[in-house]
C-alpha positions in Angstrom: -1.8 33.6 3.0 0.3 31.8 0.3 0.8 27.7 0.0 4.3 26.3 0.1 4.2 22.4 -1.5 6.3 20.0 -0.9 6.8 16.3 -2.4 7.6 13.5 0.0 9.6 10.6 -1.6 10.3 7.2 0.3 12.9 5.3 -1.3 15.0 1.5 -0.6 17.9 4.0 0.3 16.0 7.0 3.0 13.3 9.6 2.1 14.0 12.8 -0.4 11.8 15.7 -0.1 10.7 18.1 -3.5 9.7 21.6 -2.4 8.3 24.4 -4.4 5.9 27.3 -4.4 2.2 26.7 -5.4 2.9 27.1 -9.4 4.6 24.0 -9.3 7.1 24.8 -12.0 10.4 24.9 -10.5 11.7 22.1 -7.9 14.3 22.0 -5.1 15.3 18.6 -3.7 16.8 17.4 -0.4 18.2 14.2 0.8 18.5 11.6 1.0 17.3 11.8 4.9 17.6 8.8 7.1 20.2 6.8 4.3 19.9 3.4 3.7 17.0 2.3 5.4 13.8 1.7 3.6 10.8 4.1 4.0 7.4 2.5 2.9 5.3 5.5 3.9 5.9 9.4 4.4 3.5 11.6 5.7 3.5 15.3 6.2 1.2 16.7 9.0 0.7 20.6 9.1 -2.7 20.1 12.4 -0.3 21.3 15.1 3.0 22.3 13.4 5.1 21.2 10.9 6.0 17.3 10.8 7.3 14.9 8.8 6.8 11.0 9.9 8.7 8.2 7.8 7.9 4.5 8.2 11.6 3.1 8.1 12.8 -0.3 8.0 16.5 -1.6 8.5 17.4 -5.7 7.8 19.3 -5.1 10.7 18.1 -2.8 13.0 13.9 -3.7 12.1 10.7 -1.2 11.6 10.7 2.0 13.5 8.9 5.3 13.2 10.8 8.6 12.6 9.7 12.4 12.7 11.3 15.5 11.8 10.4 19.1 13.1 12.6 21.1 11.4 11.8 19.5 7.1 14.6 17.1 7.2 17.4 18.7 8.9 17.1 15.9 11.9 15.2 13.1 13.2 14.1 11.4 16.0 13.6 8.1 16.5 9.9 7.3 18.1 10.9 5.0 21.4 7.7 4.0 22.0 6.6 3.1 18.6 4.3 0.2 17.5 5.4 -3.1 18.7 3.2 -6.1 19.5 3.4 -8.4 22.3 5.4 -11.3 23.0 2.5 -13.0 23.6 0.9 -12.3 20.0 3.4 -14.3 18.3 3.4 -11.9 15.7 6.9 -9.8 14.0 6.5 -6.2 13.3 8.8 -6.0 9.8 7.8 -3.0 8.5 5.9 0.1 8.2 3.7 0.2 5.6 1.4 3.2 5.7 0.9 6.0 7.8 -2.3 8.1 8.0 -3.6 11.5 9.7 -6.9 10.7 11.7 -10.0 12.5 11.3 -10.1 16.4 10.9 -11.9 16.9 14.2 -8.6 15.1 15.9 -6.0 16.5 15.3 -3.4 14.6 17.3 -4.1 11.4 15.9 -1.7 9.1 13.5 -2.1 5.4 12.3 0.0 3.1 10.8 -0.6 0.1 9.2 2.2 -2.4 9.3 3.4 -6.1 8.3 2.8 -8.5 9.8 -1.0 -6.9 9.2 -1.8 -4.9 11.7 -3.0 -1.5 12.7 -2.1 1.1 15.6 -2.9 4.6 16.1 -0.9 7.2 18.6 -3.6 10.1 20.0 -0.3 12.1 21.2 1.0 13.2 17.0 3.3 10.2 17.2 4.9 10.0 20.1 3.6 7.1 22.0 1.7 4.0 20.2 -1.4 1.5 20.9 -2.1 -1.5 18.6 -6.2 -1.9 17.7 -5.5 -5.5 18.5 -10.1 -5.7 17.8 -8.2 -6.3 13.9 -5.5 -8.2 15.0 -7.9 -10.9 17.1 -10.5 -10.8 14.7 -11.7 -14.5 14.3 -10.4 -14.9 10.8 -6.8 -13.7 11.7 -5.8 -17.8 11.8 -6.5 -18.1 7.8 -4.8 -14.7 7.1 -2.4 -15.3 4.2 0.7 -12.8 3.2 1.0 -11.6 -0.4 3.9 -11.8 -2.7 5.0 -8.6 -1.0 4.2 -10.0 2.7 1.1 -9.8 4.7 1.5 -5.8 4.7 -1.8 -3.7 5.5 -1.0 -1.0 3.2 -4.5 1.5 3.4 -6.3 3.1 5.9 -8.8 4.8 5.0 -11.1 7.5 7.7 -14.5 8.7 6.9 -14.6 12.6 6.5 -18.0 12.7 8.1 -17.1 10.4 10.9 -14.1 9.3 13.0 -15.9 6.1 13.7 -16.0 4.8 10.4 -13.1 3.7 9.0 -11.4 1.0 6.2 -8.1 -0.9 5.9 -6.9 -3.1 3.1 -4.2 -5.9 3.7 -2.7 -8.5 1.1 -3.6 -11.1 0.5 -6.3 -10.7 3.1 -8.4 -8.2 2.1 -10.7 -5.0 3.2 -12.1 -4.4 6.8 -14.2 -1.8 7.7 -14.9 -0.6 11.3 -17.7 1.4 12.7 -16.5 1.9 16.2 -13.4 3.8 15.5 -11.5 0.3 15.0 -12.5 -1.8 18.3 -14.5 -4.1 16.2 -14.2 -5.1 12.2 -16.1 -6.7 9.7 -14.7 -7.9 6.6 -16.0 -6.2 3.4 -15.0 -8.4 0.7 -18.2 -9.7 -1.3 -17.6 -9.2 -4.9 -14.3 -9.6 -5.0 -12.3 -12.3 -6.6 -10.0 -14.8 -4.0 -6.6 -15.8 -4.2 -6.2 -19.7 -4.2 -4.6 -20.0 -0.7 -6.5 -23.1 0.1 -7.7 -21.7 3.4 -11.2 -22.4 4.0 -12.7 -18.7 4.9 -14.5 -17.2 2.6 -14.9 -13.9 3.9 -10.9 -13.6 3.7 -8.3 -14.3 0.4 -8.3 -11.4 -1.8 -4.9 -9.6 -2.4 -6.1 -6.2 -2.5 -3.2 -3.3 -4.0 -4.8 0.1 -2.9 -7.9 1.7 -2.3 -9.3 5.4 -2.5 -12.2 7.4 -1.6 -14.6 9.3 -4.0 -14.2 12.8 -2.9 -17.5 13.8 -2.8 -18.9 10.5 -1.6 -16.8 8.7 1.5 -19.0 5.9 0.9 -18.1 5.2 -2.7 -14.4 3.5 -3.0 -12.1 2.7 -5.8 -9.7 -0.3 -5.5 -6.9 -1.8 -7.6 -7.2 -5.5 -7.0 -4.9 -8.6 -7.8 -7.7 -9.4 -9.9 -8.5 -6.3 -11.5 -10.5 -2.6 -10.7 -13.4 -2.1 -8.6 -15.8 -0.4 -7.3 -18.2 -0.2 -3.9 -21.4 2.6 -3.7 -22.2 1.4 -0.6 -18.9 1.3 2.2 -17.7 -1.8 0.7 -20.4 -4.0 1.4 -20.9 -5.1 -2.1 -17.7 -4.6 -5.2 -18.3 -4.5 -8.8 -15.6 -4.3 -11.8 -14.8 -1.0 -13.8 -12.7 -2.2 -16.2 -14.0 -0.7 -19.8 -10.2 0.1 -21.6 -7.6 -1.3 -19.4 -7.5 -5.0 -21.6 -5.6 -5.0 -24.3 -7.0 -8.4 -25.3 -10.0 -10.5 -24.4 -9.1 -12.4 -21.2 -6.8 -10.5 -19.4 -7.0 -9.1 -16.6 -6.0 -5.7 -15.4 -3.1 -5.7 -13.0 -1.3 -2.6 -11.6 -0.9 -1.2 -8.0 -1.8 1.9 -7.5 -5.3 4.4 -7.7 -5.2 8.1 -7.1 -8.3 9.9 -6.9 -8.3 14.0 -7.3 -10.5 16.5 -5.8 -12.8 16.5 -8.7 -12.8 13.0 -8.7 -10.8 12.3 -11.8 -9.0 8.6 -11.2 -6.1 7.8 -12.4 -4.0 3.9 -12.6 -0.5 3.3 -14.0 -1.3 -0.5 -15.3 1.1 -3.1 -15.5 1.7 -5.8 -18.0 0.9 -8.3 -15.8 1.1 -10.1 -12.8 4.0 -12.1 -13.9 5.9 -9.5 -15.6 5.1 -6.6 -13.2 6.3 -3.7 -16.0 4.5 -1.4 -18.3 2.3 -2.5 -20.7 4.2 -2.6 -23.9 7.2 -1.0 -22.1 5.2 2.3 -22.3 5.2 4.5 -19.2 1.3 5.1 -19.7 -0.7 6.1 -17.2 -4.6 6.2 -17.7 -7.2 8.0 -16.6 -11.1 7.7 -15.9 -12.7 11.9 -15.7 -15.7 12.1 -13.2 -18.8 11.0 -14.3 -17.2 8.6 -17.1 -17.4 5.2 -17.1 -14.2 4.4 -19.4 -10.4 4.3 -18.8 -8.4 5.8 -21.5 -4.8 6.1 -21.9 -4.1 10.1 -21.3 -0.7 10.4 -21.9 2.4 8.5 -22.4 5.5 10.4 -20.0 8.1 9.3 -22.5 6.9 8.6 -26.0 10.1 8.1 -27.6 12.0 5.5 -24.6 11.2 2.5 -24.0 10.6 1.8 -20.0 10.2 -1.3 -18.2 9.6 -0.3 -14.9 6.8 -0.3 -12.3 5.1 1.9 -10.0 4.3 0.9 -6.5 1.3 0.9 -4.8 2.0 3.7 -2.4 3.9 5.6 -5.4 0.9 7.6 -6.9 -0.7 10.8 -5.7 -2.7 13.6 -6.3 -2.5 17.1 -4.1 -4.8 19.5 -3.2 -4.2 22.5 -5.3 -6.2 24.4 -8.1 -5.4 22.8 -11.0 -4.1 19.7 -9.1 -0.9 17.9 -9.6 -0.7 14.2 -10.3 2.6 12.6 -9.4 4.2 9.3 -9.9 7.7 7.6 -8.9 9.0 4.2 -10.7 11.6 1.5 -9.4 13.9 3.2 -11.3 13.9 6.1 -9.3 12.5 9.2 -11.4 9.7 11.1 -10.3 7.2 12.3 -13.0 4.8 15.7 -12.4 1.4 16.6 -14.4 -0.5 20.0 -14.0 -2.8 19.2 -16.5 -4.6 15.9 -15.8 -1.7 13.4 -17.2 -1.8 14.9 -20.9 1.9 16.0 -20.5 4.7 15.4 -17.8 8.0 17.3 -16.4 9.9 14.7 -14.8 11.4 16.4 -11.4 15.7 16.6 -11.1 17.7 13.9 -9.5 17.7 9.9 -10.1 17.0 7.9 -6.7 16.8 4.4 -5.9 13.5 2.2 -6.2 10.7 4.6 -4.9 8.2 2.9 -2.5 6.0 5.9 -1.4 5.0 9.6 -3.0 2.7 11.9 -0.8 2.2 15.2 -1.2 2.1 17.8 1.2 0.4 21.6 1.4 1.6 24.3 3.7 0.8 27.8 4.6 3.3 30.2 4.6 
């Protein structure tokens, strides 16, 4: 049986979707789907058919969930999608990350929304429950919203065990739950705190993205406010792996998102800094740390000879599944960039959209 692939793009102006066969060399693109709203988060789910979700968010209309059976052609709009309560006090702004549950459930979606919260639908999206054990955990009063809001942006499920699972929020931090999300604990030691002047300890660090080692679910890779670390042990305890991102003594590495691929290659596209927010030097680097190493290097610059002062998002990184395995990046100036072989050279895919929040990639059998 052969692989189809296709490339999800959420954009400030409706989703796009790249298709191809499993060489990866020639591109068709569709869209824009659902025009002019934003979508933070696109996910393609292949468990029990075909379909595509999308995060949207309208400054008129508010967040809503969408899916699509048929790859595009139409939509429907979830009518039971995540809400909270009037009583919570809490406004549901956007979507900011869907997720497939474990393997061994194959009906089951979360999404991680701002304000931070989390839900999960056990019916592949149709109906939605908050996990309100996060939402009323007894450090939610000193939770503090990023630059970008108080988004919870990762989630994060065990391979070996539905129970166990992680989210990240800004500028919050990482919780992890062993229960299948009725109860959290935060998993922040390590880790450096943003100066909100709330009193908790356990809660204040902005955290970008996080990833899990492929081989080891409890080992996980985050880019931090702060920098790049790393946890052996499910988060309890953090450590820097910074070796090659400074450019000069005293800086700090800033960027937004980590990709990890199924050898366990990482990859970061770092930033110039937290005030500037663009590529280092105006270079559209991206750099890379091979399994087993313990250095980042710069692997390959996507357009040596142009100057580019963009960014790449948080959610706008990711590596699929494939034999060799693509890595693929989108900037806030709208082009999308593809590498076969590990970031040393790029194709940039056709068409210019708008600022791209979210790339996912997605494997199908024909």
């Amino acid at each position: 049986m052969g692989k189809r692939f296709a490339l999800l793009v959420g954009t400030n102006k409706g989703v796009f979707m790249y298709t191809s066969d499993r060489e990866r060399r020639e591109w068709s693109l569709k869209g824009p789907f659902l025009s002019g709203w934003e979508a933070y988060s696109v996910l393609g789910d292949s468990r029990s058919g075909n379909r595509i979700f999308a995060g949207t968010s309208h400054t008129a209309y508010g967040a809503t969930i969408r899916v699509s059976d048929d790859f595009g052609e139409t939509w429907t709009q979830i009518e039971h999608g995540p809400s909270y309560s009037k009583e919570s006090g809490f406004s549901l702004n956007r979507i900011w990350h869907l997720a497939l549950g474990h393997h061994s459930q194959p009906d089951t979606v979360f999404a991680g929304v701002e304000e931070a919260g989390l839900f999960v639908s056990r019916d592949r999206g149709n109906t939605w429950a908050e996990l309100d054990g996060l939402t009323r955990h007894p450090t939610r009063p000193g939770w503090f919203p990023g630059a970008g809001g108080m988004c919870l942006h990762t989630i994060l499920i065990h391979p070996g065990n539905p129970q166990r699972m992680w989210v990240a929020m800004s500028a919050v931090g990482v919780f992890r739950s062993d229960d299948g999300g009725t109860t959290w604990e935060a998993k922040n030691r390590g880790l450096a705190r943003v100066p909100t002047g709330q009193p908790q300890e356990e809660i204040g660090f902005c955290i970008h993205k996080m990833a899990l080692d492929p081989f080891d679910p409890e080992t996980i890779f985050m880019q931090e406010h702060s920098g790049v670390f790393k946890s052996i042990d499910g988060g309890d305890n953090w450590f820097p792996i910074e070796e090659g991102l400074t450019l000069k003594e005293g800086d700090a590495p800033f960027g937004f998102p980590i990709a990890v691929a199924p050898n366990g290659d990482m990859f970061l596209a770092p930033l110039e800094s937290s005030e500037q927010r663009t590529m280092m030097g105006g270079k559209l680097l991206v750099y890379g740390m091979p399994k087993g190493a313990s250095r980042w290097e710069p692997i390959g610059d996507v357009l040596p000879d142009e100057p580019r002062h963009v960014s790449v998002l948080r959610d706008a990184m990711s590596v699929d599944s494939l034999d060799p395995y693509g890595l693929y990046f989108g900037t806030t100036s709208g082009e999308v960039y593809c590498s076969l072989d590990r970031g040393r050279s790029w194709d940039r895919l056709p068409g210019q959209l708008s600022r791209i929040l979210s790339v996912k990639t997605w494997v199908l059998e024909d």
